[in-house]
N, C-alpha and C positions, 0 to 999 in steps of 0.2 A: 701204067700211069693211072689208069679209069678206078684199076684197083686201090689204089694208092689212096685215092681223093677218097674212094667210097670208105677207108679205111678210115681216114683221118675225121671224115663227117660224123663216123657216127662215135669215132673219142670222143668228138665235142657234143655232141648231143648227148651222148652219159654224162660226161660232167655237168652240162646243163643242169639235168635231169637228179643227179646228186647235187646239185648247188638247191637244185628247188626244193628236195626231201628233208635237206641238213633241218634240225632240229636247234633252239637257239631262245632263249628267255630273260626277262632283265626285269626288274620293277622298276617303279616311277613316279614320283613321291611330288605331290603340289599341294601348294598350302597358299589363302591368303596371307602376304606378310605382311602390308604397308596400303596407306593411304585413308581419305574418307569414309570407304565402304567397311574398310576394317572395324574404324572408330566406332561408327556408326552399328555395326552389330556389336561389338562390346557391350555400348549401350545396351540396345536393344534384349541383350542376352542376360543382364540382371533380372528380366522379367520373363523370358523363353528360353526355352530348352534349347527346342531348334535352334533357334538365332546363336545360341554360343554353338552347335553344332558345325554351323555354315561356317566359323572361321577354322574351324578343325581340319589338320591336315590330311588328302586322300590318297589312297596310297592304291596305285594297279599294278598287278604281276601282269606282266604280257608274253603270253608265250605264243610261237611260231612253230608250225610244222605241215613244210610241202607252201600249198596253197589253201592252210588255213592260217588264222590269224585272229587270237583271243584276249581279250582285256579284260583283267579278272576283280573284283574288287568286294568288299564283302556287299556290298549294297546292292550292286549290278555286273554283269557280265556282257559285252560284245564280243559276238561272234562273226568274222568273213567267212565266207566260202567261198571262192573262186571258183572251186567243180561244176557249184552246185548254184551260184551265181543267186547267194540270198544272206542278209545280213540279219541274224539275231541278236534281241538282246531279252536280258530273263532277269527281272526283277525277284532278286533275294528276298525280300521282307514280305511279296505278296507272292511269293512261289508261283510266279506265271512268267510266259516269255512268250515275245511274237516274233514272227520269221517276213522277211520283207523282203522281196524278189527285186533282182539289177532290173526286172521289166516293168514293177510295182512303180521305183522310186524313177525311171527315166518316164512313167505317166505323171508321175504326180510332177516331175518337172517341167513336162507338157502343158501341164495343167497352170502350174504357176504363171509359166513363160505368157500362157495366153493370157491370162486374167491381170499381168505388168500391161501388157500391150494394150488391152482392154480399156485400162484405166488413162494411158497415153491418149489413146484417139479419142476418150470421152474429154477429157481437159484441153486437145486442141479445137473438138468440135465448138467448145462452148468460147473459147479464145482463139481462134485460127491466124488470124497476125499479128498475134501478143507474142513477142519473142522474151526469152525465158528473163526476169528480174533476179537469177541469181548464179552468181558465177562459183564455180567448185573449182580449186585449186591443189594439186595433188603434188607434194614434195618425197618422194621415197631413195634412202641413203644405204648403205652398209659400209661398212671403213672398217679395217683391223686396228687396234690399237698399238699392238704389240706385248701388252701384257701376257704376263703368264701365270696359270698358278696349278697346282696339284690338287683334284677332284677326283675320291674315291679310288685312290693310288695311280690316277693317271695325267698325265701331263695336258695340260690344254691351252691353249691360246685363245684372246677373246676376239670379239666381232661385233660391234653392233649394228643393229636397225633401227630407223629412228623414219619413221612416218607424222606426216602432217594432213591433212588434211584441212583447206579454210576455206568458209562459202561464205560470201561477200553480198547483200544487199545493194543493185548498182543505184537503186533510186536513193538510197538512206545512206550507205554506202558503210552501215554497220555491218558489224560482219561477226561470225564464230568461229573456234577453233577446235577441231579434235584431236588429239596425239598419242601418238603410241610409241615407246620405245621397247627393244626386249634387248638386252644387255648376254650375250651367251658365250658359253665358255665350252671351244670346241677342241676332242682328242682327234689327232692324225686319222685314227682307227683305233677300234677294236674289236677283236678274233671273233668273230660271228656274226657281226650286225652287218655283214654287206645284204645277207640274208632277209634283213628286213626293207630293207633300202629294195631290195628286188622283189619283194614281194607287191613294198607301195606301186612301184614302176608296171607293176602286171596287171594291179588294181585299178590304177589307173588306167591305163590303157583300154581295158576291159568296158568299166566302167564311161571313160571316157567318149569312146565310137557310140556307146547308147545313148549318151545325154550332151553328145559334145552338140548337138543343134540347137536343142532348148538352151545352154548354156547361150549360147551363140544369138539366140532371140534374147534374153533376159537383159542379157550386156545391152543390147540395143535400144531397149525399152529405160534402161536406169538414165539420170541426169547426165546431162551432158560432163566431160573430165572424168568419170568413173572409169569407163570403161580404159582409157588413155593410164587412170592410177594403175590401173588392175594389170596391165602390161608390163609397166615398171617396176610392178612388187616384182614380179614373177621375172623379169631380167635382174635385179637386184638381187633376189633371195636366189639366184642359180650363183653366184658370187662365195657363197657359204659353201666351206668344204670341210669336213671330217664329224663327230660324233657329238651331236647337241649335250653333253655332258648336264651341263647346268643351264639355267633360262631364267631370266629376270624380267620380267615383262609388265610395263605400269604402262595405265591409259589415265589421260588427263587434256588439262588446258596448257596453252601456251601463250605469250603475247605476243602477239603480229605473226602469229604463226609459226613460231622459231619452236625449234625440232625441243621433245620433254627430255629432261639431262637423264642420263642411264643412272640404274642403281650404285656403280662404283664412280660415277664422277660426281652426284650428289646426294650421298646416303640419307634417307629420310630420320626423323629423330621418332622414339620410340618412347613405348611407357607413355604416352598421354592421351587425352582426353579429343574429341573433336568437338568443337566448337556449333550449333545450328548459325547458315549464313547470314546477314544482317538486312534488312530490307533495300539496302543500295546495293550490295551483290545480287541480291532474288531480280532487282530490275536491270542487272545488268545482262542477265539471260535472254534477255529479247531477240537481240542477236543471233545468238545460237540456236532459239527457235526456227530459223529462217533454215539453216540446217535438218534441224530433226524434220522441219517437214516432207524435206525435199529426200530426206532417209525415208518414208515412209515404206514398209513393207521390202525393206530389203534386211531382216532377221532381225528386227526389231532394236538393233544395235541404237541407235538417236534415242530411239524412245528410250531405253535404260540408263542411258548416260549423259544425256544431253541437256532434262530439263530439269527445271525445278533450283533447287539446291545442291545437287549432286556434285557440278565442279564447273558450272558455267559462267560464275560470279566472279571463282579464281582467275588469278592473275589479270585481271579490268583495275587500272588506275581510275580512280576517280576526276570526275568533271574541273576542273580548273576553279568554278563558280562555288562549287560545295567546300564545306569544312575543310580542317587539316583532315588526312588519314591517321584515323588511333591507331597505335604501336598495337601490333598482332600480339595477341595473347599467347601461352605455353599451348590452351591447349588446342588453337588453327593453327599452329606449328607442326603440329602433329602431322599435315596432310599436304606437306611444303617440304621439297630439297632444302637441304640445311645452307644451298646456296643463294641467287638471288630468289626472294620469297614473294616479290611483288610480280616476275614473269612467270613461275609456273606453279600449278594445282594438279595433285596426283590422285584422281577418284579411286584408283586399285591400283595397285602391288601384288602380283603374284609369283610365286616361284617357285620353279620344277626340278628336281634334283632328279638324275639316271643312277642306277647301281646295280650290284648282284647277275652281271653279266656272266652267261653260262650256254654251254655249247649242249649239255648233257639232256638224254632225251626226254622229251616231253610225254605224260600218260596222253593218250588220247581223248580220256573224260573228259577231259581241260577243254574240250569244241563241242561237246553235250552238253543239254538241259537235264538238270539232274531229276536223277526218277520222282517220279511223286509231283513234278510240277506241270500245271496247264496250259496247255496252246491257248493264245487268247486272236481271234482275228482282226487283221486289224482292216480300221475301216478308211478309205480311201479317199 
């Protein structure tokens, strides 16, 4: 019997062990398609180069082999290494590349985590029974639709996610909103990618027992309801089953907080221009300031999307007391579901397409810095 077992253990330990070797590649193709930020470089790109660059579609080959793990792209390249427990990446254009150790980035998470908490005890030392003036409200969804459609000869079914995010002023009791929906379109499977799926699962793990404390301090330090959304992504997002095929994902405004419509329930209109927002939108961001501040230093997300003109204006009905509202022009249509146009504002539209899914082997170069290029150190 003893035999038996030791027999049976170490079948599954080779399969293992070949499940972790299989070799397995696919590219992966994102492009801004829609919203604000789109308009807005168009613009911009009559006068830069770059700027019309930035709306240019990116394209990574990702290939897999064992416990490594590479994203290839003519511009840039990332590399994992599980063995070896260090994440590169090597800039193409300046032929250099740095190497950053799982021990490197669980200090530097160390480091963050303290300098959150830092900033906590210095704001309650200077207010100590000032309870917090603003409320964070986190709404996180996924629903199948039922749709179906054929991506890249394969059959999928959609899903979406549709996050809200709204922090409420309790004194003023104005409030902001941010939303994100990603509209995806998922295969059952396909013949190779459990291999990547188990490779995240290993990285994770890995990765995770190093930094799962500082994680664990950071959460703690953020505004109060963050921590609470952050739970419900992550029960929600376990809901999603089979092969991200296609991904639609647009960040915006909404009114009263109601979830941003996905790209197939309100396609945005195209071909046009964007509009700069009018001095009654720019003050109607105030609001949403009350947000970006309370985002500070948590990846800079508020600060990019939150002030200014960017889409905070969007979807605010004006005051009762002021004029009629002018009929939106063709070209702030541009940056509005073709449905109701007065509750939502889309600042980006991005979308990812999967393809060229292949089991066949991988050269090993594909997780090397090619010859001729320099270690650069990086500073910590």
């Amino acid at each position: 019997m003893r035999k038996q077992i030791k027999i049976v253990g170490s079948f599954c330990l080779m399969v293992a062990q070949c499940a972790w070797t299989a070799d397995f590649q696919y590219q992966e193709k994102t492009q801004l398609t829609g919203g604000s930020a789109l308009a807005m470089m168009k613009m911009a790109g009559t006068f830069s180069k770059q700027a019309r660059q930035l709306s240019d579609s990116i394209v990574y080959s990702v290939y897999l082999q064992g416990n490594r793990m590479a994203r290839v792209s003519t511009l840039s390249t990332e590399i994992i290494d599980l063995d070896a427990e260090t994440v590169t990446t090597i800039d193409h254009g300046k032929k250099q590349y740095t190497v950053v150790t799982f021990e490197q980035m669980k200090r530097q998470m160390e480091k963050a985590a303290a300098k959150m908490q830092e900033e906590q005890a210095k704001q309650q030392k200077k207010q100590p029974d000032k309870p917090s003036d603003t409320k964070l409200e986190f709404d996180v969804k996924v629903h199948e639709t039922g749709a179906t459609k054929e991506i890249a000869g394969l059959a999928t079914k959609e899903s979406i996610l549709n996050l809200t995010m709204k922090a409420t002023d309790t004194k003023s009791k104005e409030s902001g909103s941010l939303a994100m929906t990603t509209d995806m379109w998922l295969a059952p499977e396909v013949p190779g990618y459990s291999a990547v799926r188990e490779f995240y699962v290993r990285f994770a793990s890995k990765v995770g027992m190093m930094v799962g404390e500082s994680f664990s301090r950071s959460l703690a330090a953020m505004p109060a309801g963050m921590g609470e959304g952050t739970a419900t992504l992550v029960k929600e997002m376990s809901k999603l089953q089979g092969v991200p095929v296609m991904q639609v994902m647009r960040v915006g405004s909404s009114l009263n907080g109601q979830p941003l419509p996905a790209a197939s329930e309100a396609p945005l209109k195209s071909g046009e221009s964007i509009a700069m927002p009018s001095g009654n939108e720019l003050s109607k961001t105030a609001a949403v300031g009350v947000l970006q501040s309370k985002m500070k230093g948590f990846g800079g997300l508020a600060a990019g999307g939150l002030s200014g003109g960017g889409f905070g204006g969007f979807g605010k009905k004006k005051d009762k007391e002021k004029e009629k509202e002018p009929e939106k022009s063709e070209s702030t249509a541009a940056a509005t579901p073709s449905g109701d146009s007065a509750a939502y504002g889309v600042l980006m539209e991005t979308t990812s397409e999967m393809s060229g899914f292949s089991t066949a082997a991988v050269d090993a170069a594909k997780f090397q810095p090619p010859a001729g290029y320099k270690q650069i150190e990086v500073k910590e």
